[in-house]
C-alpha positions in Angstrom: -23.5 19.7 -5.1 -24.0 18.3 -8.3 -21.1 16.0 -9.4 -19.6 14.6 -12.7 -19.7 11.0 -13.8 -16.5 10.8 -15.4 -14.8 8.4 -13.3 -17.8 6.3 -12.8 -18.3 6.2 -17.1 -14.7 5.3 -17.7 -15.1 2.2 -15.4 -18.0 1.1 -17.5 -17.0 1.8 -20.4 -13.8 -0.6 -19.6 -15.7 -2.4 -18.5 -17.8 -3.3 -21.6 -14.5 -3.0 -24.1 -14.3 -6.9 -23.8 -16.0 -10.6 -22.1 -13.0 -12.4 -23.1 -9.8 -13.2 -21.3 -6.8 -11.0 -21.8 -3.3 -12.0 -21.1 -1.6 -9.5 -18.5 0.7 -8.0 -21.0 -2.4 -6.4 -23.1 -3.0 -2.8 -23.2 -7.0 -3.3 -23.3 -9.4 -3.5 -20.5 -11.6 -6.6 -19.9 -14.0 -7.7 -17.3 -14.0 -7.0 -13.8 -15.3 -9.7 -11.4 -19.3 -10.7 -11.2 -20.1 -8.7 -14.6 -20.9 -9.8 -17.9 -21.3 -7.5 -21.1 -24.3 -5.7 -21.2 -26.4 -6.4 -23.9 -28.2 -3.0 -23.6 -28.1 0.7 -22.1 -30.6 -0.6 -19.3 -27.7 -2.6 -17.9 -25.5 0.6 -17.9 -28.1 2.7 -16.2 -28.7 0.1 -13.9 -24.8 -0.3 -13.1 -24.7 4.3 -12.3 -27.7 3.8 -10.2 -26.1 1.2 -7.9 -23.1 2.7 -8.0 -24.9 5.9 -7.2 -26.9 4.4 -4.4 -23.9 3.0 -2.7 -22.1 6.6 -2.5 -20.5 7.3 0.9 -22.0 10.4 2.2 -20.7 13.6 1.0 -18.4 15.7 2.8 -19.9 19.4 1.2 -23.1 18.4 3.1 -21.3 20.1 6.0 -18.6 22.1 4.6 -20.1 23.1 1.4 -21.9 26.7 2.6 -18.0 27.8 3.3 -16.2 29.4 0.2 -12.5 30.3 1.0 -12.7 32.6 -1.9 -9.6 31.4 -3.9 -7.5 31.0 -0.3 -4.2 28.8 -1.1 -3.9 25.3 0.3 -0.6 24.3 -0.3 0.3 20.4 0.4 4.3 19.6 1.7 5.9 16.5 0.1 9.1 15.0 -0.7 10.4 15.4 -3.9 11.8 11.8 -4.5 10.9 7.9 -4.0 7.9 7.4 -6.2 6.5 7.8 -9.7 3.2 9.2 -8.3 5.2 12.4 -6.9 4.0 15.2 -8.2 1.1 13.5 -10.9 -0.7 12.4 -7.3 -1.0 15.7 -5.7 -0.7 18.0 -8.4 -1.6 17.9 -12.1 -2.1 20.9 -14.3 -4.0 19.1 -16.8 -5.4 16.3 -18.1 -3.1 14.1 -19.7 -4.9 10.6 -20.9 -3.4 8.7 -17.8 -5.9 7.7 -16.1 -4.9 7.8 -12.9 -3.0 11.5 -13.0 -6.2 12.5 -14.6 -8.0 11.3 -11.8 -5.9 13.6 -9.7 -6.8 16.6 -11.6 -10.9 15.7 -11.6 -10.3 15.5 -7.5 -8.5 18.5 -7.4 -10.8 20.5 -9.7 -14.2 19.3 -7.7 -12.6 20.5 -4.9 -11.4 23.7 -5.6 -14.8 24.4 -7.2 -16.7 23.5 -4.6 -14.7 25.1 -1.8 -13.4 27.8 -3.5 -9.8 27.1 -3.0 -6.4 27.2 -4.7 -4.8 24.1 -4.4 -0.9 24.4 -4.4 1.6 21.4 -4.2 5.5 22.1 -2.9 8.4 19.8 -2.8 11.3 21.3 -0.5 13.1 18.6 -0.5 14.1 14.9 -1.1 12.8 12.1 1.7 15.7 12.0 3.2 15.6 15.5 4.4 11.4 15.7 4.6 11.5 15.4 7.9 13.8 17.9 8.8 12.3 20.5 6.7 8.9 19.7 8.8 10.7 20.4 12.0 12.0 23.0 10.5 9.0 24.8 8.9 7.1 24.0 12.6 10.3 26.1 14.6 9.6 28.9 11.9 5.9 28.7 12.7 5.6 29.7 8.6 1.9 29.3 8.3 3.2 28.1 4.7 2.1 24.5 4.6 -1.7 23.3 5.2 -1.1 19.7 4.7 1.5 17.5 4.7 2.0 14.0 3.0 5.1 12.3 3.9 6.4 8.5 3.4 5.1 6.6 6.6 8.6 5.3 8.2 10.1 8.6 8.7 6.5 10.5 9.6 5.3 8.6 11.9 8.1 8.9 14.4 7.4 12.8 14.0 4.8 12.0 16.1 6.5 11.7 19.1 7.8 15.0 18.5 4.8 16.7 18.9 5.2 17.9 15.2 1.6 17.6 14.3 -2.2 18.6 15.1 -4.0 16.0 17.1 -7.6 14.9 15.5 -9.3 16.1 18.6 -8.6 20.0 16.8 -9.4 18.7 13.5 -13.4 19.2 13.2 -13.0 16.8 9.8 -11.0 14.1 11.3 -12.1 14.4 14.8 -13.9 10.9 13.9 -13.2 9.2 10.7 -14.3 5.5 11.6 -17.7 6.1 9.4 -16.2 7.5 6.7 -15.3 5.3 3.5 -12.4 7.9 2.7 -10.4 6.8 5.2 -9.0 3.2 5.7 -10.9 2.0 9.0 -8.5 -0.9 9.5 -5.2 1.4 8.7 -6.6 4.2 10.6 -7.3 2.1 13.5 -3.5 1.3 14.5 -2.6 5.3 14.7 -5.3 6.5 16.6 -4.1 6.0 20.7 -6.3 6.7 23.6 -8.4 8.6 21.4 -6.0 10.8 19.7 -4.5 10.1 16.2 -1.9 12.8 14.5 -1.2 10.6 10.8 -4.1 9.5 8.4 -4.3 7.1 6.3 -6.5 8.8 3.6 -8.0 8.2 0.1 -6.8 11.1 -1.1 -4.1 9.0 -3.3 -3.3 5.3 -4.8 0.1 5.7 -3.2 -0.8 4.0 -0.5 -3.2 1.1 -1.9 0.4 0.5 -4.6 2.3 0.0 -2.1 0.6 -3.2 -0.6 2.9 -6.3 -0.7 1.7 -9.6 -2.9 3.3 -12.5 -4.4 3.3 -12.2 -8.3 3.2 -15.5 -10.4 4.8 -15.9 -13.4 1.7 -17.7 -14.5 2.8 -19.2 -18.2 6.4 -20.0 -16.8 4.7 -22.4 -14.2 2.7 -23.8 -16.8 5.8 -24.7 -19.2 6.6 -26.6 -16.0 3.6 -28.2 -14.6 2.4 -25.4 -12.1 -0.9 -24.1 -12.9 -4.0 -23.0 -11.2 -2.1 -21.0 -8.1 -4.9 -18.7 -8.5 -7.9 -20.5 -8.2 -6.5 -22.2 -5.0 -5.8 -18.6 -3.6 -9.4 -18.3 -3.9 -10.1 -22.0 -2.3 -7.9 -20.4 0.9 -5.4 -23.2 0.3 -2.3 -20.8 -0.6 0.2 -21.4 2.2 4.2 -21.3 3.0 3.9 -25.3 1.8 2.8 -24.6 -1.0 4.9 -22.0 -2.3 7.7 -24.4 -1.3 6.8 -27.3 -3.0 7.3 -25.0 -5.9 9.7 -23.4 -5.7 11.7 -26.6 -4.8 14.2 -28.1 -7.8 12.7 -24.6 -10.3 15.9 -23.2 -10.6 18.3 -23.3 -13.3 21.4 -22.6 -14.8 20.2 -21.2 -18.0 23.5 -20.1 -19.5 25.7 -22.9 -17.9 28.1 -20.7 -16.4 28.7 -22.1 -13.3 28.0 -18.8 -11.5 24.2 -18.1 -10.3 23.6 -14.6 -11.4 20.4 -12.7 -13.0 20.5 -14.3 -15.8 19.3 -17.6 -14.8 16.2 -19.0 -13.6 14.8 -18.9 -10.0 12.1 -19.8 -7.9 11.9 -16.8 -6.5 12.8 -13.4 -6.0 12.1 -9.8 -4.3 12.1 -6.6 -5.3 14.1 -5.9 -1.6 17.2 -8.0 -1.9 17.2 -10.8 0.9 20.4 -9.1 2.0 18.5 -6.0 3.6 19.0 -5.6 6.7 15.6 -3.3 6.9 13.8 -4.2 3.9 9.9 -5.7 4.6 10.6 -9.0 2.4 10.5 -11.2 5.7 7.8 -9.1 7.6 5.3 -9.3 4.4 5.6 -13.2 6.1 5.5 -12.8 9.3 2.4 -10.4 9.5 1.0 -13.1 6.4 1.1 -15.4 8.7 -1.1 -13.4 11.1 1.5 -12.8 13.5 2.1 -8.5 14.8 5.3 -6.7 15.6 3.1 -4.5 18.6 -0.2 -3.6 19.1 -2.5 -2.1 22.2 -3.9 -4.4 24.2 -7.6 -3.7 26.3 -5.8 -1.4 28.7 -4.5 0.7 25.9 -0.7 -0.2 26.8 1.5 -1.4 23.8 2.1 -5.1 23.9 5.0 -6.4 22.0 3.4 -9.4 19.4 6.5 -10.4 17.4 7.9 -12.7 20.2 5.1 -15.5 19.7 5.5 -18.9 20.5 5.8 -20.0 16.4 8.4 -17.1 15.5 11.5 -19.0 15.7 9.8 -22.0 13.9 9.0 -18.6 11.4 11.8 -17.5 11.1 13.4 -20.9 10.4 11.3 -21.5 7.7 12.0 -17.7 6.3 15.3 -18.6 5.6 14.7 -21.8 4.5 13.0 -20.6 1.6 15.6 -18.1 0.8 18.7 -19.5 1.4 18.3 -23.3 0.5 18.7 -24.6 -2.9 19.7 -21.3 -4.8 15.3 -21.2 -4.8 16.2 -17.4 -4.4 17.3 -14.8 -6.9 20.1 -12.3 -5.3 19.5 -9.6 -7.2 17.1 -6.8 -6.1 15.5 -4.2 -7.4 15.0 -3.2 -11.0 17.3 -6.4 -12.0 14.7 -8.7 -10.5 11.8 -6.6 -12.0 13.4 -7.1 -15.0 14.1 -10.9 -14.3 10.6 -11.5 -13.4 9.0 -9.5 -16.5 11.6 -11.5 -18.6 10.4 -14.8 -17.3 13.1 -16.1 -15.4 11.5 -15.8 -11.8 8.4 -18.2 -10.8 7.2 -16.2 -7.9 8.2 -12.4 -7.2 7.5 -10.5 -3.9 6.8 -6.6 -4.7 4.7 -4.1 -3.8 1.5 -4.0 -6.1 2.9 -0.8 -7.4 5.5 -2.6 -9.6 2.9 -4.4 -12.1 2.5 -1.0 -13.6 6.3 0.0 -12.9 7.7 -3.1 -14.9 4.7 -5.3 -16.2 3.6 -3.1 -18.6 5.4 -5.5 -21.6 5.7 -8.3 -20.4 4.5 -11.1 -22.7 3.9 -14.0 -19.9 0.5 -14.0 -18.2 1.1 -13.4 -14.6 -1.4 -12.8 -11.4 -1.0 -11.0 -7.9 -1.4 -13.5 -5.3 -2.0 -13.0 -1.5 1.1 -13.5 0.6 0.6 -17.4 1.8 -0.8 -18.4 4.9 1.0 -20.5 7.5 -1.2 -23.4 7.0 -4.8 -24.0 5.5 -6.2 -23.9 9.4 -5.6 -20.0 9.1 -8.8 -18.4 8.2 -7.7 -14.5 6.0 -5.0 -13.8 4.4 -2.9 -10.9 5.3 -0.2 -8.5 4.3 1.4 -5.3 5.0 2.2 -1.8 3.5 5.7 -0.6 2.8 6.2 1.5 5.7 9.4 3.4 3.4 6.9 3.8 0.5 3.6 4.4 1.7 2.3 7.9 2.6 0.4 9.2 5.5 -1.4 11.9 5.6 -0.9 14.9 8.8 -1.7 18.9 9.7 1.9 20.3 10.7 1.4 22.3 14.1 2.9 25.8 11.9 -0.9 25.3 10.2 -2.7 28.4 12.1 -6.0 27.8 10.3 -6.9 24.4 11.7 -10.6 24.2 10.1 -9.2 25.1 6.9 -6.9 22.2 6.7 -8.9 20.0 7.9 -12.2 20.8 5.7 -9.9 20.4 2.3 -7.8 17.6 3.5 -11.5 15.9 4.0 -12.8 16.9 1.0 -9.5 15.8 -0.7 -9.7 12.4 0.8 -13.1 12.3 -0.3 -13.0 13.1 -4.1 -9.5 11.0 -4.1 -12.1 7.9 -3.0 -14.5 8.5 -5.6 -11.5 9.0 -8.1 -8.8 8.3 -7.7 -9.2 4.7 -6.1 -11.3 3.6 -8.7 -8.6 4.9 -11.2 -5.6 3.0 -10.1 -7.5 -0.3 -8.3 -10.6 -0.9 -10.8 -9.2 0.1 -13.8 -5.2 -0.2 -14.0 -5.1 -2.8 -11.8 -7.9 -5.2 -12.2 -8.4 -4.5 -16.1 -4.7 -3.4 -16.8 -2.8 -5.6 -15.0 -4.9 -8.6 -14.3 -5.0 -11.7 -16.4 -9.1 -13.0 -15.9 -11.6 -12.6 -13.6 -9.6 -14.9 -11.0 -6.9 -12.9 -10.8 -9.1 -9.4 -10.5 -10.6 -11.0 -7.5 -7.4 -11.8 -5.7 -6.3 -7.7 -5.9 -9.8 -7.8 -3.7 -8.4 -10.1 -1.4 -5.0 -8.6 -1.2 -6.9 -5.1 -0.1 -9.2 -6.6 2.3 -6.6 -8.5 4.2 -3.7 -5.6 4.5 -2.7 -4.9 7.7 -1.4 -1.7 9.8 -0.3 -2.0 13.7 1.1 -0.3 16.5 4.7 -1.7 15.9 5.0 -0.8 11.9 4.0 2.8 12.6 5.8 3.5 15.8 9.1 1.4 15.5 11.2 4.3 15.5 15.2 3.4 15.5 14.4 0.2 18.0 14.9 -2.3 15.4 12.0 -4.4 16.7 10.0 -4.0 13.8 13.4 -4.9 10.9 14.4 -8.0 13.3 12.7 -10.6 11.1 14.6 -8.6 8.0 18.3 -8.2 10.0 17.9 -12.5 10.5 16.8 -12.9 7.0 19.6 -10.8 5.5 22.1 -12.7 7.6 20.8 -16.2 7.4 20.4 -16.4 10.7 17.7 -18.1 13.6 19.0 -16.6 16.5 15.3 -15.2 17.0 15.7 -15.4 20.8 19.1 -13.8 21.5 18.5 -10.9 19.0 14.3 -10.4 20.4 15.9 -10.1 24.3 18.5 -7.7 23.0 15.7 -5.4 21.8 12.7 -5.8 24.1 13.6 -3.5 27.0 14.4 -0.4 24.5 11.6 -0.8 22.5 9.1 -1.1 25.3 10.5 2.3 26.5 10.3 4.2 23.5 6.4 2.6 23.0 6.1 4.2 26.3 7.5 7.6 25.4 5.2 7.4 22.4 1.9 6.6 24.4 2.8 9.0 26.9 3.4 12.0 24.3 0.1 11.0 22.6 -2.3 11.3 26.0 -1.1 14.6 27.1 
């Protein structure tokens, strides 16, 4: 199949618009990492080649003699909780945003080479998504081909038996070799050989909603903090660090008394400290390399969070957040707006939000990897949001198995060559990103996210919001709280194991 280069030449050609160093507030591209301006069109043709070379394989190599002849496949969603619902899955024409046009070029080479009609519903909001699945299953409809639905409430539809296994999905029977699918992501769902939610290229959705620290770059500068980014890069960005300063930052800016939005703070969160479920303490916990629940060699879940450090953790946790007025109250847009108004140092949010709030904001700022416990740790690591992200699954009303899976792989394929590119290369790193420095670090903040057995299958135990219930309360009663949950949630791990080798 013979494909376009459109995606490809508008990376390039950002690319080349500019060698210099743009603040993070400008609305022009500028170098990515490792490249320099080309001084010729041999460096261009050079740049396709690689690019070319370094193609995963295509997925029409073994679907491609099928033509559905113009058969529907219709993709279930939500109707509500992010921006990129519908311009992700369904866009009627090109627009000039990149990354919606994106969209459209994967749904166009897909429904060309295929032969399909691609469809996108919205029945209802996310808090009722999952019903209408059930619902849609006990009808046995044949209506929806695919669905894509925000990973908290899906993945416990697992357990349910609401979805087609891999092992009946000839496209995702194996997915660890193809580049289309997050390996690392993938790796946490798929249980004794069986996996029913994907983590799939097919949208930025997921790569947004990765967790980072943002740095208001110039603030720190007007008071003596500078370079955060270049010792991300060192691996010398730990907890320590971001203490020492944050410690003293804040001020009364108005002299009211009263600490409120409009002051200055060392830090803030885009989930209010107060939330008793919100990911603000886990993005720590898993940054510091520890795991809510994974499998162990036997293939039984093993509960992770109750290491010998987590009370020390958690101590610290709230440390940071409730010591010293260091930590904005406000959530939400309020602290978008504080941090894009320069009154925040350090802001934890999902990547998502530079393009949400940043877009004119005047201060240089960078993405930073959430700190490490202490410079011994080797990676840095974060998590998703599990309320924001979006998995990927085949509802078990879907009576044509191979035709979902074929155009769910071919999806996740052009989305890869697309749509990633679109939202990471070009509105992040060019967009969004101050130099080269910070570029890099969106590198590192990919490469180290992580997915486990405990985020996706949770369910209503609480195991996996403990670290947020004993943030949101100030408390360190780790222990007492951990006991309280551990029988409950080993059951229900059970349950979910035993539904998935059946």
């Amino acid at each position: 199949m013979k494909r376009t280069t459109k995606m490809l030449s508008l990376i390039l050609a950002a690319l080349m618009l500019s060698a210099s160093v743009l603040s993070a507030c400008s609305d022009e591209p500028q170098d990515s990492p490792d490249t320099t301006a080309p001084s010729s069109g041999d460096t261009t043709t050079a740049e396709v080649t690689t690019a070319a070379e370094t193609e995963p394989s295509i997925p029409y190599d073994y679907i491609e003699k099928k033509n559905y002849n113009g058969k529907v496949f219709t993709i279930a969603t939500p109707s509500s909780s992010t921006r990129y619902i519908p311009g992700q899955f369904m866009t009627e024409a090109e627009t000039g945003d990149v990354i919606m046009d994106a969209a459209y070029e994967r749904n166009l080479h897909v429904s060309e080479a295929l032969g399909v009609t691609i469809k996108h519903l919205m029945p209802v909001d996310s808090a009722g998504f999952a019903a209408a699945i059930r619902a849609e299953n006990q009808a046995q409809g044949d209506s929806w081909d695919l669905i894509s639905g925000f990973t908290k409430t899906t993945a416990p539809l697992v357990v349910e038996n609401q979805f087609i296994a891999n092992t009946d999905l000839p496209y995702q029977e194996d997915i660890s070799a193809k580049a289309w699918y997050s390996a690392k992501m993938n790796d946490a769902a798929l249980i004794g050989g069986k996996q029913y939610i994907f983590f799939s290229d097919m949208t930025c959705i997921t790569l947004s909603c990765t967790y980072g620290t943002f740095f208001n770059v110039s603030l720190g500068e007007r008071n003596g903090i500078k370079d955060l980014d270049k010792l991300a890069l060192e691996g010398k960005w730990t907890f320590d660090k971001l203490l020492e300063c944050v410690n003293g930052f804040s001020k009364d800016l108005d002299g009211s008394g009263t600490w409120d939005k409009n002051d200055q703070y060392g830090i803030g969160n885009y989930t209010a400290r107060t939330s008793l479920t919100g990911s603000t303490a886990m993005t720590y916990v898993y940054g510091f390399g520890e795991r809510t629940a994974i499998l162990n060699d036997n293939g039984e879940p093993e509960i992770r969070l109750n290491s010998e450090r987590m009370p020390s953790i958690i101590e610290k946790i709230n440390d940071l957040y409730w010591v010293g007025n260091r930590c904005a109250e406000a959530g939400g847009a309020d602290s978008a707006g504080m941090f894009a108004e320069g009154r925040l140092l350090f802001w934890n949010a999902i990547i998502m939000h530079a393009a949400n709030y940043m877009r004119d904001m005047k201060d240089t700022y960078v993405a930073l990897p959430m700190p490490k416990y202490d410079e011994a740790q080797e990676d840095y690591y974060t998590i998703i949001s599990a309320a924001s992200s979006m998995v990927e699954a085949v509802p078990v009303s879907a009576k044509d198995k191979e035709f979902s899976s074929a155009v769910f792989d071919a999806l996740a394929y052009e989305g890869n060559l697309n749509v990633i590119p679109a939202y990471f290369e070009i509105s992040m790193k060019l967009k969004h990103s101050a130099d080269n420095t910070a570029s890099q670090l969106f590198d590192v903040i990919r490469d180290g996210t992580v997915v486990d057995f405990g985020l996706l299958y949770d369910g209503t135990t609480g195991m996996f919001t403990l670290p947020a219930k004993l943030l949101g309360t100030n408390s360190n009663s780790f222990a007492s709280e951990f006991a309280a949950l551990k029988d409950k949630t080993l059951a229900y791990y059970k349950e979910v194991i035993d539904m998935m080798k059946k």
